[in-house]
N, C-alpha and C positions, 0 to 999 in steps of 0.2 A: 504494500500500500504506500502510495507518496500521495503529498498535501501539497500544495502550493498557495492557499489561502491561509494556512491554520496558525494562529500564533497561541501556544498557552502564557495567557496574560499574568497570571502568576498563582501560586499556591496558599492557602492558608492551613491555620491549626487552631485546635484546642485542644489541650491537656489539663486532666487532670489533677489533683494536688495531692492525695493521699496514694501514697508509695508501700507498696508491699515489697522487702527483700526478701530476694532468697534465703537467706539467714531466718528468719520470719520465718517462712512458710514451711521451712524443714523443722522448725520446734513445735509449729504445729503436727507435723507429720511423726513428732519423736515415738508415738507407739513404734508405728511402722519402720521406723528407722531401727527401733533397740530391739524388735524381735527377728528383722532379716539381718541385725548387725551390720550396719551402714554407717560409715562416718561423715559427721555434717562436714557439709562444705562442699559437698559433690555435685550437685543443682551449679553453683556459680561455678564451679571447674569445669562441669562438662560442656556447660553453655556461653560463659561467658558474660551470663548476665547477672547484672549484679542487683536490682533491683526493676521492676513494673510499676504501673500505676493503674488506679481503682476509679469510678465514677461512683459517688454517692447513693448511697440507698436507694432503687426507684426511679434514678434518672432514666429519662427516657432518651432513645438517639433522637429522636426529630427535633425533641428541645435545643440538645448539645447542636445537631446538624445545622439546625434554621441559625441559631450563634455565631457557628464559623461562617457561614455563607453567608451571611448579614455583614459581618465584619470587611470580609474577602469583597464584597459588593460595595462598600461606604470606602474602604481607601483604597479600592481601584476606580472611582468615581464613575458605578458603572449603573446605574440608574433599574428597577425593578422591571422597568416596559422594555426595555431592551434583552430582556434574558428569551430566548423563543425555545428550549429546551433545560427543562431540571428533573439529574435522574440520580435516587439517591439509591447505592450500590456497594454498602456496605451488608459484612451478614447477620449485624443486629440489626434489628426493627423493631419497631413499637407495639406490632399485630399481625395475624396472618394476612384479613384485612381490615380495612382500606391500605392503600400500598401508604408506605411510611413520605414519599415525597408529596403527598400530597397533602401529610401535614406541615413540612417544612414548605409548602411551595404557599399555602394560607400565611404561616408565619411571616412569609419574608415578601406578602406581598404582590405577587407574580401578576403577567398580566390572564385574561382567560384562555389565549391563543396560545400560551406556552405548553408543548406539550410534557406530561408531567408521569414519572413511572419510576418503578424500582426496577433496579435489575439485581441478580446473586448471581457471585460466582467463587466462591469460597477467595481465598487473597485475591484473587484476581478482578473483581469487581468493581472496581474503583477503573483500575488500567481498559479494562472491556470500556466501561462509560464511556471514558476518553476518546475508543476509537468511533464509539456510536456519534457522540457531538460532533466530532471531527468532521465528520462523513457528512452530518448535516449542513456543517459551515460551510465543507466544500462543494459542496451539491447547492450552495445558495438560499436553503431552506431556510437558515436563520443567520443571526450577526452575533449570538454572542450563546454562547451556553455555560449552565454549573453544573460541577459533579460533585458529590459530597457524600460522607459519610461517616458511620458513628462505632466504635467496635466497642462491646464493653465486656471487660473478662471477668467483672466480681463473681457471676453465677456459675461462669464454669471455674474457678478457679475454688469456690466455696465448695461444692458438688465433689469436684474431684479429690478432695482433703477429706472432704462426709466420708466419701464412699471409701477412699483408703483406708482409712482409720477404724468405720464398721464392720471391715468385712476381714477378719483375722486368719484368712488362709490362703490372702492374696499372698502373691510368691513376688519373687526378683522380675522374673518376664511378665507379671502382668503390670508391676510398678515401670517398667520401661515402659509397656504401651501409653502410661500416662501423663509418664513426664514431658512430654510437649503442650499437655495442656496448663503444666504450673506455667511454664516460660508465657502463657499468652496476658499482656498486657491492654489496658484501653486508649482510647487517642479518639479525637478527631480531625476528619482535613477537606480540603475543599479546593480543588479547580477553575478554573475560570477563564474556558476559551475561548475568543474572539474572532472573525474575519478578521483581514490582516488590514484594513481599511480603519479598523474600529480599534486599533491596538494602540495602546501606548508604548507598550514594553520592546514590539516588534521580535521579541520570543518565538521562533518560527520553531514548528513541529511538522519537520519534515516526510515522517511517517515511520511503518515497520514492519514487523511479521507479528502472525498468529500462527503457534504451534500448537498442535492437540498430541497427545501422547497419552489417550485414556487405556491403556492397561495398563497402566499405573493408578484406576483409580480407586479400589480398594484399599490402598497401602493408607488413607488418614479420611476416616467417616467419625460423624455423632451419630448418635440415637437419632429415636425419630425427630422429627421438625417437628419446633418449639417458635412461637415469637418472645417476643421479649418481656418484660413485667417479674413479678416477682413469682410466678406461678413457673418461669422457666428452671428447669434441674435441668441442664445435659451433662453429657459426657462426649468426652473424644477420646478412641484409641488412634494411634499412630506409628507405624512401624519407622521410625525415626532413620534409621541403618538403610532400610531397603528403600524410603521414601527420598533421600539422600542421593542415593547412586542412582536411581530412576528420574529424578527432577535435574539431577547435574547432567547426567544423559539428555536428554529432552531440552535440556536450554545447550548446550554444544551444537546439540542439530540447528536449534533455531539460532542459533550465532551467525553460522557459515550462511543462514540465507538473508540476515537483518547486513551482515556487511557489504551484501552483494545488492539490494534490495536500493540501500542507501546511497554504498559505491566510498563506503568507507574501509580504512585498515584499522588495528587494531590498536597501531600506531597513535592514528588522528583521535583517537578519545581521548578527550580532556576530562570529563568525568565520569565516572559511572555512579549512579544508583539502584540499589537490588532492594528485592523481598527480602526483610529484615528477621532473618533465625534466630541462629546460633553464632558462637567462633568459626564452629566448625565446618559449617552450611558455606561460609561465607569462603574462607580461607580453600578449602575443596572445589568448589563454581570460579572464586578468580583462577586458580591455579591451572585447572581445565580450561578455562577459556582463553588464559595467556593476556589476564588482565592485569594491570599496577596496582597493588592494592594503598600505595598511595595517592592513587586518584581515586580513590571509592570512598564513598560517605556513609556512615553509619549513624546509629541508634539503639540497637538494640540492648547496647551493655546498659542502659540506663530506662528504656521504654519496654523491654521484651518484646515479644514478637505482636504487632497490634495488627494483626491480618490484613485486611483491605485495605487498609488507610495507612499500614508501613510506610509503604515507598512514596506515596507525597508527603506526610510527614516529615519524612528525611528530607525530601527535595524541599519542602517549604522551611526546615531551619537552615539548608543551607544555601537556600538564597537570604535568610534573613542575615545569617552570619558574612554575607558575600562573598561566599565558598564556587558563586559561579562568577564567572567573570566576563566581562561582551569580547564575544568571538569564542565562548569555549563549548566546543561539540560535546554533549550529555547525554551517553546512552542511560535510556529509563529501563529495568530488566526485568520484569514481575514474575514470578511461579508461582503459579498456587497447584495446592491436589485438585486431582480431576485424572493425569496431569496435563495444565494449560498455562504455557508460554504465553506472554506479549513483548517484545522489545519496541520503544518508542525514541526516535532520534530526535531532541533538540537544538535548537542554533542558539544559543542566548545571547541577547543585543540589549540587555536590562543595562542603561550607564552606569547605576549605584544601585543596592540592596533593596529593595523594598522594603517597607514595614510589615513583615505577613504575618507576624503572631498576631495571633486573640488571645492570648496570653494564656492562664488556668482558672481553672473551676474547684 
């Protein structure tokens, strides 16, 4: 896919204030720790994360959602009549239904021609949006679109500590299925692409590949579908090892076709930002890919892994921090289970930083 109108006008965030460490969360788990003899400290060595963060009791995403995209909309000076697409594409929600963007699309506004819908695609959700708006700007459909979305880990991460802790004959392989779920943190972040007519930033989004690699997609499911409130308990197993080697496979293929696609080397990347795991996720993907892991931008040792909303996250602190700089090529690199690849190419032409935090909640 290539773009020749698209520009992403820039990112937003909210986060959070109340931080769960890992330290934390293993004293919780200390039954489970002192009967399979496990010594603390294992959580932040195997992952590298040192602490997550929680949303308030209750909070809802469309609240948090409508927040960041109000903020993301008021200092991009980009007026409510102007937005002709809002799709919000994270895998919390408010309810099975009404879809969850139509209460952020009331909040913030919208006009009635805006069309307005969720989409899921477990992390990928957020990146899929992107290339939907995209598609619209450049097909002339609309001038300016948001993507937005809300991830909140308090109930799976509440759930998975219950469930360890009750159930006294879990063993060592069924506590690995579930350690990817302590790692999952909450965020929110927000989008905001423009025709290139309508652009301050002139942030061009060149385009990219879609990989599908579904036999891979058993290796990380929940329970059944649940929305969100307090009535939600899930769970997630995740075979972490095989889901690993299967998503670093699946983004190598989709590599070789996002360079050629573009008509980049691997050279010309000034930045990379990925789907935010592990150390280890990360360290194993650049390595295979034959990327600097000095030009890659992280999050996770401090956010955990906040699924759909990782990777703009990371892109929105590090444009706030003015970690991109005008003329620096940005490959965007998303994985989610399924497994479903995106790679998205940036131009960034931003003079100075933006201001894109919304700061915390």
């Amino acid at each position: 896919m290539r773009y020749e109108r698209v520009c992403v006008e820039a990112f937003g965030y909210l986060l959070p204030e109340e931080r769960w460490t890992s330290e934390e969360i293993e004293g919780r788990l200390a039954p489970v720790y002192e009967r399979l003899r496990l010594s603390e400290g294992r959580l932040e060595l195997m992952t590298g994360i040192k602490e997550r963060r929680v949303w308030p009791q209750g909070a809802l995403p469309s609240e948090l959602s409508a927040r960041t995209a109000e903020c993301l909309l008021r200092r991009h000076k980009i007026s409510p009549e102007q937005i002709g697409v809002l799709v919000h594409a994270s895998v919390s929600r408010d309810f099975l239904e009404p879809a969850t963007a139509s209460l952020v699309h009331g909040k913030l506004g919208l006009g009635a021609r805006c069309l307005t819908f969720d989409l899921s695609n477990a992390c990928l959700g957020l990146m899929d949006a992107i290339v939907l708006v995209a598609n619209m700007i450049e097909m002339g459909q609309c001038g300016a679109g948001i993507v937005v979305g809300t991830e909140s880990s308090r109930c799976l991460l509440e759930n998975t500590i219950k469930y360890l802790n009750e159930h006294p004959k879990i063993s060592r392989d069924v506590l690995k299925l579930a350690t990817a779920s302590l790692t999952i943190g909450s965020a929110s972040a927000a989008i905001l692409l423009t025709d290139i007519k309508l652009s301050r930033t002139r942030n061009r989004l060149l385009g990219g590949v879609a990989w599908a690699y579904t036999a891979g997609a058993s290796l990380c499911h929940s329970t059944a579908d649940a929305a969100g409130g307090d009535l939600m308990t899930p769970l997630m197993w995740t075979d972490s090892d095989l889901l690993l080697t299967e998503g670093v496979k699946a983004a190598r293929e989709a590599f070789g076709e996002f360079l050629t696609e573009i008509g980049w080397t691997t050279a010309r990347i000034d930045k990379t930002v990925c789907h935010q795991v592990t150390r280890i996720h990360r360290k194993v993907l650049l390595e295979t890919l034959g990327l600097d892991s000095q030009k890659d931008l992280t999050t996770y040792e401090w956010l955990g892994n906040t699924g759909s909303v990782a990777l703009p996250v990371t892109a929105a602190l590090a444009a706030e921090r003015g970690d991109f700089q005008p003329g620096d090529r940005i490959a965007l690199m998303g994985i989610g289970s399924g497994i479903n690849v995106i790679m998205l190419a940036v131009e960034w032409e931003a003079p100075e930083a933006p201001n894109v935090s919304s700061g915390s909640s």
